[in-house]
VMD Tcl script that builds the backbone (N, CA, C; Angstrom):
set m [mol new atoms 222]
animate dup $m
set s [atomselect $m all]
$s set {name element resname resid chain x y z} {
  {N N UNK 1 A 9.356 72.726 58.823}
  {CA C UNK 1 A 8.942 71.602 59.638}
  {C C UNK 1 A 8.620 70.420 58.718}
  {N N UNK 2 A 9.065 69.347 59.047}
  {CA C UNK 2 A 8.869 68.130 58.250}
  {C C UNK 2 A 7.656 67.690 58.094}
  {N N UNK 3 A 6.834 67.169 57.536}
  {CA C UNK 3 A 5.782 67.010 56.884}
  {C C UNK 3 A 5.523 65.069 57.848}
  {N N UNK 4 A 4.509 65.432 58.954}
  {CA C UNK 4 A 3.840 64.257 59.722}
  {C C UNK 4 A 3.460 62.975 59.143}
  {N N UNK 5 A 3.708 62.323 59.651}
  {CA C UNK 5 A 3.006 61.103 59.053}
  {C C UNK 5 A 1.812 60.397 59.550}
  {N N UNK 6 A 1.065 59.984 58.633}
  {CA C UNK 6 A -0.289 59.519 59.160}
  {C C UNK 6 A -0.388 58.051 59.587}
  {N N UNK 7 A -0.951 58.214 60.524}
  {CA C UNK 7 A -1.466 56.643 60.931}
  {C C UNK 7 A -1.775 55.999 60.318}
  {N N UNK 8 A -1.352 54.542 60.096}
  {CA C UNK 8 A -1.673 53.521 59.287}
  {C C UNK 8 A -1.363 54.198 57.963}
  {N N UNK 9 A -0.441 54.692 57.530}
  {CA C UNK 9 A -0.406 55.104 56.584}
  {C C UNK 9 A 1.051 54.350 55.907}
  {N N UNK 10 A 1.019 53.509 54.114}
  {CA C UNK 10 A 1.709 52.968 54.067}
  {C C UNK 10 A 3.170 54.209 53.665}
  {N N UNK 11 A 4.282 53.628 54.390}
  {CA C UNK 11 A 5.779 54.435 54.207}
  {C C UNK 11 A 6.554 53.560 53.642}
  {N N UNK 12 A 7.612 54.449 53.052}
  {CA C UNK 12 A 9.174 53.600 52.783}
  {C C UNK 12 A 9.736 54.839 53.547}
  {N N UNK 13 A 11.404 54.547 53.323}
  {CA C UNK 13 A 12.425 55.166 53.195}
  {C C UNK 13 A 12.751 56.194 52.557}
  {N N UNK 14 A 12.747 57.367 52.928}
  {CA C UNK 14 A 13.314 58.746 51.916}
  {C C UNK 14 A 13.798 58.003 51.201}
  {N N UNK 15 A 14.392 58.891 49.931}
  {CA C UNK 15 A 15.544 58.799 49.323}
  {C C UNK 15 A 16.672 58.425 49.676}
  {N N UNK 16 A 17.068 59.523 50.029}
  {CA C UNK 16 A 18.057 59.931 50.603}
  {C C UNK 16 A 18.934 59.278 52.171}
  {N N UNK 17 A 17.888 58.652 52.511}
  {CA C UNK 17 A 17.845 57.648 53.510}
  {C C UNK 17 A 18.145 55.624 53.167}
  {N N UNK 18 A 17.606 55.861 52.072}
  {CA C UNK 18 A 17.698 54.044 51.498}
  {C C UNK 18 A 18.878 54.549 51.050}
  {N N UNK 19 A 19.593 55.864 50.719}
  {CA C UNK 19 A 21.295 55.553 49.620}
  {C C UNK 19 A 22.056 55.489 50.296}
  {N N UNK 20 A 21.658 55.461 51.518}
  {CA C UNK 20 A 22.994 55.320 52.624}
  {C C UNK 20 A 23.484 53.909 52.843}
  {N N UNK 21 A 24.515 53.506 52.210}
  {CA C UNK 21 A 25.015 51.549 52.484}
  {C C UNK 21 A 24.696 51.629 53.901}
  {N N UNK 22 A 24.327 52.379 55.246}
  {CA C UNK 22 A 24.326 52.062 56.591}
  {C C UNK 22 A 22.493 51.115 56.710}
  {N N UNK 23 A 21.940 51.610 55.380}
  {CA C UNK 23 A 20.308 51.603 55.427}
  {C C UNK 23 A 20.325 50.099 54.933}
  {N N UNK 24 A 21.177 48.993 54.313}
  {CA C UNK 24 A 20.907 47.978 53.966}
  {C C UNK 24 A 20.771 46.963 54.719}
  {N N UNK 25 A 21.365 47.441 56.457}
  {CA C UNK 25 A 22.074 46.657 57.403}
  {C C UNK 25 A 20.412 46.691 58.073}
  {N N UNK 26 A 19.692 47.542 57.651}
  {CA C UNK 26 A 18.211 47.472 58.442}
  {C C UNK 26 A 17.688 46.417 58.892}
  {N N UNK 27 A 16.717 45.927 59.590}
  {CA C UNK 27 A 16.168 44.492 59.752}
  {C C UNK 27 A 14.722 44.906 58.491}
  {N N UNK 28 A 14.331 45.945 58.285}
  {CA C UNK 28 A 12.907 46.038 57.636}
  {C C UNK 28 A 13.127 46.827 56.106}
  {N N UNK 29 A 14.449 46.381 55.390}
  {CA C UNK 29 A 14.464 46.977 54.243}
  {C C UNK 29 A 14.386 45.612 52.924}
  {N N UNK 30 A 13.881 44.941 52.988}
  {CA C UNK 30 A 13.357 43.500 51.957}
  {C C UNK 30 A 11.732 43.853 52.733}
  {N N UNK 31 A 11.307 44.343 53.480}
  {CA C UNK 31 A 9.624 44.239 54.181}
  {C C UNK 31 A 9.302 45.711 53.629}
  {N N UNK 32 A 9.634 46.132 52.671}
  {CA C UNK 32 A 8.724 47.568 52.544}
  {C C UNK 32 A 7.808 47.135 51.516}
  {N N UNK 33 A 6.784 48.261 51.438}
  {CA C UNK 33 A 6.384 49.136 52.388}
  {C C UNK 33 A 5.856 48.679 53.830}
  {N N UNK 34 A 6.006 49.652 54.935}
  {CA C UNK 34 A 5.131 49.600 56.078}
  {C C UNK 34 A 4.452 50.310 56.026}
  {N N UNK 35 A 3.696 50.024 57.065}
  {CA C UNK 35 A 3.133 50.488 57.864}
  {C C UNK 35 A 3.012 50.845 59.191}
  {N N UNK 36 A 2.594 52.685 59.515}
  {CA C UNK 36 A 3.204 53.291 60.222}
  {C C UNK 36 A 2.068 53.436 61.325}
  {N N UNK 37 A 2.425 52.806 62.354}
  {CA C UNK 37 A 1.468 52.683 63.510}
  {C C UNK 37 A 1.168 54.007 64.365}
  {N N UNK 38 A 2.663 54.453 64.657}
  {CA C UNK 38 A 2.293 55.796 65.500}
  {C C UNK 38 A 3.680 55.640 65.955}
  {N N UNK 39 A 3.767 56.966 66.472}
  {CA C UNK 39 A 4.720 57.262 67.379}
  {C C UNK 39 A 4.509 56.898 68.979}
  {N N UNK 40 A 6.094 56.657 69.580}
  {CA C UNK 40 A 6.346 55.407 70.600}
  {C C UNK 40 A 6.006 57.191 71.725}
  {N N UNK 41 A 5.036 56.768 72.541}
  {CA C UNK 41 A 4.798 58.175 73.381}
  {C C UNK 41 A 6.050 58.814 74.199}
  {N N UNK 42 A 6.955 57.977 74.877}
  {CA C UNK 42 A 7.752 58.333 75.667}
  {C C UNK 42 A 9.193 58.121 74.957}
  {N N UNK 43 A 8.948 58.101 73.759}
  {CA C UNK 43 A 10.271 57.887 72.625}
  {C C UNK 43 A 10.129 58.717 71.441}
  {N N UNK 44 A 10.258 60.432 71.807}
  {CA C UNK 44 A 9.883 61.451 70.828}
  {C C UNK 44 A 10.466 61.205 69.682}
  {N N UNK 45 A 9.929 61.290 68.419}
  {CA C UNK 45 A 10.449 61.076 67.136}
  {C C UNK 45 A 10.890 59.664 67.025}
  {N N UNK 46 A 10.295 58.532 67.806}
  {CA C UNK 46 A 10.881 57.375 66.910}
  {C C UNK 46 A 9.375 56.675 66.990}
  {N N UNK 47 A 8.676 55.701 65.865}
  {CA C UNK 47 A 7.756 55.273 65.917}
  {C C UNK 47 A 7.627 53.628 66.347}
  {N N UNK 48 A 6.591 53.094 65.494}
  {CA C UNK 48 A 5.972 51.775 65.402}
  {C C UNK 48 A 5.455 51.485 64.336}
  {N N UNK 49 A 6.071 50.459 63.243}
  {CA C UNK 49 A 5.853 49.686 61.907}
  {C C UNK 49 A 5.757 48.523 61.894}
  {N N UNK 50 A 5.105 48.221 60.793}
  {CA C UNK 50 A 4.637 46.728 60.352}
  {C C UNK 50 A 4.867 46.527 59.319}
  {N N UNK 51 A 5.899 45.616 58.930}
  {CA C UNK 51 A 5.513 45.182 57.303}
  {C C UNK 51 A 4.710 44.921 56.503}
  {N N UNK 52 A 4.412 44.587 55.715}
  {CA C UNK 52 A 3.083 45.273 54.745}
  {C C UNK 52 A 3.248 43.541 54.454}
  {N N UNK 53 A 4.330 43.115 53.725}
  {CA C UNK 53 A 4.030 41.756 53.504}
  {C C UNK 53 A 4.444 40.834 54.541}
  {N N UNK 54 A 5.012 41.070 55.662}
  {CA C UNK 54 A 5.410 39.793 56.593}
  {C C UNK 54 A 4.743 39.855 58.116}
  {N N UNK 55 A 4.059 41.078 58.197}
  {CA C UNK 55 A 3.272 41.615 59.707}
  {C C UNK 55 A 4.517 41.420 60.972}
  {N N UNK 56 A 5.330 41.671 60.624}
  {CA C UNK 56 A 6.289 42.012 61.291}
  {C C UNK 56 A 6.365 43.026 62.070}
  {N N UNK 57 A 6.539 43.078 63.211}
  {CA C UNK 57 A 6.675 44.638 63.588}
  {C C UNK 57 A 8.105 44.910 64.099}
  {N N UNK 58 A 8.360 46.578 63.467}
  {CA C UNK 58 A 9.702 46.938 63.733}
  {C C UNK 58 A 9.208 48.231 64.631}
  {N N UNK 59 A 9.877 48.781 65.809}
  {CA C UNK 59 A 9.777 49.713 66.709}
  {C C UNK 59 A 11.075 50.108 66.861}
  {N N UNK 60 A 11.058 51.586 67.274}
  {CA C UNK 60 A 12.068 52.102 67.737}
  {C C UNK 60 A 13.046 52.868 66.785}
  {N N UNK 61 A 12.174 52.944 65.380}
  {CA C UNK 61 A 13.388 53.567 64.506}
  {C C UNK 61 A 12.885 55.548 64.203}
  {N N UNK 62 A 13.627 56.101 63.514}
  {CA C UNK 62 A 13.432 57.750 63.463}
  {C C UNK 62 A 11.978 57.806 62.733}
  {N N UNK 63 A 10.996 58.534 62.767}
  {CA C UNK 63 A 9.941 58.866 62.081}
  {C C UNK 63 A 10.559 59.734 60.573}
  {N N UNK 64 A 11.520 60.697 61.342}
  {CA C UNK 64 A 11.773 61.101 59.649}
  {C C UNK 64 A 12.996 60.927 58.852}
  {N N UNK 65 A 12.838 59.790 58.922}
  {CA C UNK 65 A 13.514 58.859 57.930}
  {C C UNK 65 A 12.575 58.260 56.923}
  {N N UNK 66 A 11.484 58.412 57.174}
  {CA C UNK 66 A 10.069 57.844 56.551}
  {C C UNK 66 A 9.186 58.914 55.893}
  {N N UNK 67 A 8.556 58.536 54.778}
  {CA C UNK 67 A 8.104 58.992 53.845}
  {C C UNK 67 A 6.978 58.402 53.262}
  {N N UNK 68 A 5.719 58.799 53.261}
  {CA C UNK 68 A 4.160 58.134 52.920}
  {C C UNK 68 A 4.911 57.846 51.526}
  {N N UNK 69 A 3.794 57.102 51.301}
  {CA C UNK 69 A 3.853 56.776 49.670}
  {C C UNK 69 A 3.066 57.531 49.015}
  {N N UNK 70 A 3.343 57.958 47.433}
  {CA C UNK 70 A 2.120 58.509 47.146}
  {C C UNK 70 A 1.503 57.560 46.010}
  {N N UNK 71 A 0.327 58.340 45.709}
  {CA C UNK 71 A -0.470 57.215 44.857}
  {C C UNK 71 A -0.068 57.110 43.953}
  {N N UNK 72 A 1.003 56.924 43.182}
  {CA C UNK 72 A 1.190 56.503 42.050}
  {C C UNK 72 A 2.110 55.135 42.868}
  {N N UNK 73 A 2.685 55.405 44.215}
  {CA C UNK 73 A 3.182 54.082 44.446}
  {C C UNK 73 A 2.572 53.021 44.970}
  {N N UNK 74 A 1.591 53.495 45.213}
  {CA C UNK 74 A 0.309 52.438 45.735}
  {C C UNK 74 A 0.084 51.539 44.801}
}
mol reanalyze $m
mol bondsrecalc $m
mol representation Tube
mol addrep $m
């Protein structure tokens, strides 16, 4: 089971997820890190983010495609 993500907790992009040329076409990949608001209730597995530097909010994309940061990226 994939490993949850926490509220308000700042994320990027897996790996494995930013190497995909489909991941550049994003609207929120120049705005990382976000921040991860929660999951959309009646939209299982896709959440609610904010850019960290533009307070932007992006909705509606996969939760695990996303990955906390850890503290060394803080």
């Amino acid at each position: 089971m994939p490993k949850l993500l926490r509220k308000l907790s700042l994320v990027r992009l897996k790996k494995k997820c930013a190497a995909d040329p489909a991941s550049k076409d994003l609207p929120f990949t120049k705005d990382m890190p976000l921040i991860f608001l929660g999951e959309i209730p009646n939209m299982p597995d896709h959440g609610v983010f904010v850019g960290y530097r533009s307070g932007r909010v992006y909705s509606g994309f996969h939760i695990f495609q996303f990955v906390e940061l850890s503290e060394s990226e803080i």
